[in-house]
C-alpha positions in Angstrom: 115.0 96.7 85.0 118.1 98.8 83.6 118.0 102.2 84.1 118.1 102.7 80.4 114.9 101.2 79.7 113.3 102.2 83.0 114.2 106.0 82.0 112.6 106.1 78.4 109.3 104.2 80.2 109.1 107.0 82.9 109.3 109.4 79.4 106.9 107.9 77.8 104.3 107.9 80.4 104.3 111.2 81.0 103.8 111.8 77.7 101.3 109.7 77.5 99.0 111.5 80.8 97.1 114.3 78.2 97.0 116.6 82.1 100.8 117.4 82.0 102.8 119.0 79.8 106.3 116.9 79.6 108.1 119.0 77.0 110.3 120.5 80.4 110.8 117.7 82.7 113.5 115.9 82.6 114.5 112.6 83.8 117.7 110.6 85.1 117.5 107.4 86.8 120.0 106.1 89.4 119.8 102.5 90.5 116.2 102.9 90.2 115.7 106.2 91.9 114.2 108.5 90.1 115.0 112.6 89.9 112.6 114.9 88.1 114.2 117.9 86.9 112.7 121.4 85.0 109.2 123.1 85.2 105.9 122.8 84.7 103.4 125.7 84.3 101.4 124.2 87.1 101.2 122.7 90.7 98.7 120.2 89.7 100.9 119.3 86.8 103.8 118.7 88.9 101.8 116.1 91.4 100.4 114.8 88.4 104.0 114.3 87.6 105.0 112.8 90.7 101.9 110.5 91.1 102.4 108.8 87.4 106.1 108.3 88.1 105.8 106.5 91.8 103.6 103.4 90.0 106.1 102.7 87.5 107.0 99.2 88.0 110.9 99.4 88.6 110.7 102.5 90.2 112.5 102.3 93.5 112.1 106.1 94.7 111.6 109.2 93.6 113.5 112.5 93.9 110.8 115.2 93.2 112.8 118.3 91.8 110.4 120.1 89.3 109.9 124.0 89.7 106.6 125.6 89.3 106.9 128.0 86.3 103.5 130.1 86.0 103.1 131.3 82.3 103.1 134.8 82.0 99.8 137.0 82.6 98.5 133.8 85.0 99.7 135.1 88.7 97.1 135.7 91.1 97.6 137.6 94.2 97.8 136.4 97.4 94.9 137.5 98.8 92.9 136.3 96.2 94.4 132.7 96.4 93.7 132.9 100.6 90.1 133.7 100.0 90.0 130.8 97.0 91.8 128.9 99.5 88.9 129.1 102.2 85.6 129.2 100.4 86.7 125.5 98.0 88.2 123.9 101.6 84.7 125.2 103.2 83.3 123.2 100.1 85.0 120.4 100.0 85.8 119.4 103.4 84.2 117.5 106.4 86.6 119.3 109.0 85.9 122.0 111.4 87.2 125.2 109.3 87.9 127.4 112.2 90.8 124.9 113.1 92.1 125.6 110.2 94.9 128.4 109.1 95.9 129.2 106.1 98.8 131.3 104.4 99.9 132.5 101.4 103.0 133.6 100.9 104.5 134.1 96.8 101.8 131.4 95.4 102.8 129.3 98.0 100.0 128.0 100.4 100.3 126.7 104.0 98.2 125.2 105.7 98.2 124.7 109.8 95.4 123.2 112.6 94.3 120.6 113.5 91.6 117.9 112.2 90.7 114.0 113.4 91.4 112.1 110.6 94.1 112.1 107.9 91.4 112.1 105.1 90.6 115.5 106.3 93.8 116.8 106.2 94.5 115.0 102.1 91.1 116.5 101.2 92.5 120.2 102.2 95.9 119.8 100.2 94.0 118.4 96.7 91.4 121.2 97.4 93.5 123.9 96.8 96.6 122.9 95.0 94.7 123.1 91.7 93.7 126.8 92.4 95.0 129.2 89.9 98.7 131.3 90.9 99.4 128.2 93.4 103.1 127.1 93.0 103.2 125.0 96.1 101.3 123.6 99.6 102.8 123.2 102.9 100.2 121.0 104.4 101.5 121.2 108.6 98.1 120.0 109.4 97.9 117.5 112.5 95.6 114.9 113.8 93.9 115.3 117.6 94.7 111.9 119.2 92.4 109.5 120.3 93.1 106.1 120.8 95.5 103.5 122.9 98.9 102.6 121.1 97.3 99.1 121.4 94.4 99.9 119.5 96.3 101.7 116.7 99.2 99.1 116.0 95.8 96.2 115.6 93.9 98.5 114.1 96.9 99.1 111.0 97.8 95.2 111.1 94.2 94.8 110.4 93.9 97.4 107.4 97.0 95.7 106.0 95.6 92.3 106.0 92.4 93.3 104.2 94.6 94.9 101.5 95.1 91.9 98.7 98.1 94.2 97.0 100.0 93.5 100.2 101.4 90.9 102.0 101.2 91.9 105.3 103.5 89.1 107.2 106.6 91.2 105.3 105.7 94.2 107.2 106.6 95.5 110.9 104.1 98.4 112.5 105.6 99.7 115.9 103.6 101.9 117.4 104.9 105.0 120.0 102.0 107.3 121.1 100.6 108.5 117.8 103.8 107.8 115.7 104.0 105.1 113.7 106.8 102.6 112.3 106.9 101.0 109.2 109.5 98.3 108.8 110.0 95.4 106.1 109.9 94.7 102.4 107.7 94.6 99.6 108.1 94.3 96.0 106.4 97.6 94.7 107.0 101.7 95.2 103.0 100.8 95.1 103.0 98.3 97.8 105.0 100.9 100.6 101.9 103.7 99.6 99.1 101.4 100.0 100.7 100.4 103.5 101.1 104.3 104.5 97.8 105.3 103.8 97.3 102.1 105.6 98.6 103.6 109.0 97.4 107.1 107.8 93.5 105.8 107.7 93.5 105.0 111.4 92.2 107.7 113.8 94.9 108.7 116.4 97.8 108.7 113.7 99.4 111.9 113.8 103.0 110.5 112.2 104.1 107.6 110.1 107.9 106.9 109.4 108.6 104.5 106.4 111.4 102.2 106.5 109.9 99.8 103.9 112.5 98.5 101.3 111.9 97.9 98.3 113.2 94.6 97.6 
């Protein structure tokens, strides 16, 4: 697809999503690469953002740039976001709380400990990023490990092959400790998530590198 035509399809589905506001992002595309540009009055917004454009057909990658502008009157203080912060993760999440610290700094949360599966660690981020005065999350989390390098690299070949989006024969998992590999090609921006969270959903994960091309 030319960049042309991929650039005003990237417009237009933004527009289209009714939870962001698209009047101040702005797009350029690059060889399929994607860079989102300007502000949006919320951090959900800008995921939102992010989220529509990576499953775009044709889009290759994306270069996440938007700023989080808060409209005037709607900061909260940090404190207040903290103690948000722990009472909707205490709600939300399976995970043992008292591994978990949490930091506000500015609107900006972060988030440190340690939890056994990466599901834990998602449902922490998407917990509190839609909180109110929240202009970004560092999410440092990391997973406990707990199985053989064996175990993982069969245990990720195996998700893959139950995954009809993918063709698993295109892709390479090497396995070091709790660090994983991805190498190969698939078609799809979609294709290289699915096989992430792929490798992310196995217990004993605490890193996965993507090499995948698109291609």
């Amino acid at each position: 697809m030319k960049d042309l035509n991929l650039r005003k399809l990237v417009f237009e589905e933004l527009e289209f999503q009714p939870d962001i506001n698209a009047a101040n992002i702005g797009v350029t595309v690059d060889n399929g690469v994607v860079t989102l540009s300007g502000h949006v009055s919320s951090y959900a917004q800008k995921i939102s953002a992010e989220r529509t454009v990576k499953a775009i057909k044709g889009v290759r990658a994306l270069a996440g740039e938007i700023e989080v502008r808060l409209n005037k009157g709607e900061g909260t203080a940090d404190d207040t976001i903290a103690s948000r912060a722990l009472k909707i993760i205490a709600w939300s999440s399976d995970a043992d709380r008292d591994a978990i610290k949490i930091t506000v700094r500015n609107g900006r949360i972060t988030l440190e400990g340690e939890v056994d599966w990466q599901y834990q660690k998602e449902v922490m981020e998407r917990a509190v990023w839609r909180l109110s005065g929240v202009v970004g999350v560092d999410n440092l989390i990391t997973l406990r490990p707990r199985v053989s390098v064996a175990d993982i690299q069969q245990r990720i070949e195996d998700a893959l092959k139950r995954r009809a989006e993918v063709d698993a024969n295109r892709i390479r998992v090497i396995v070091n400790g709790g660090e994983v590999r991805l190498e190969g090609k698939v078609p799809l921006l979609r294709e290289r998530q699915i096989a992430q969270r792929a490798a992310w959903s196995v217990p004993g994960v605490r890193k996965v590198d993507d090499y995948l091309l698109i291609a």
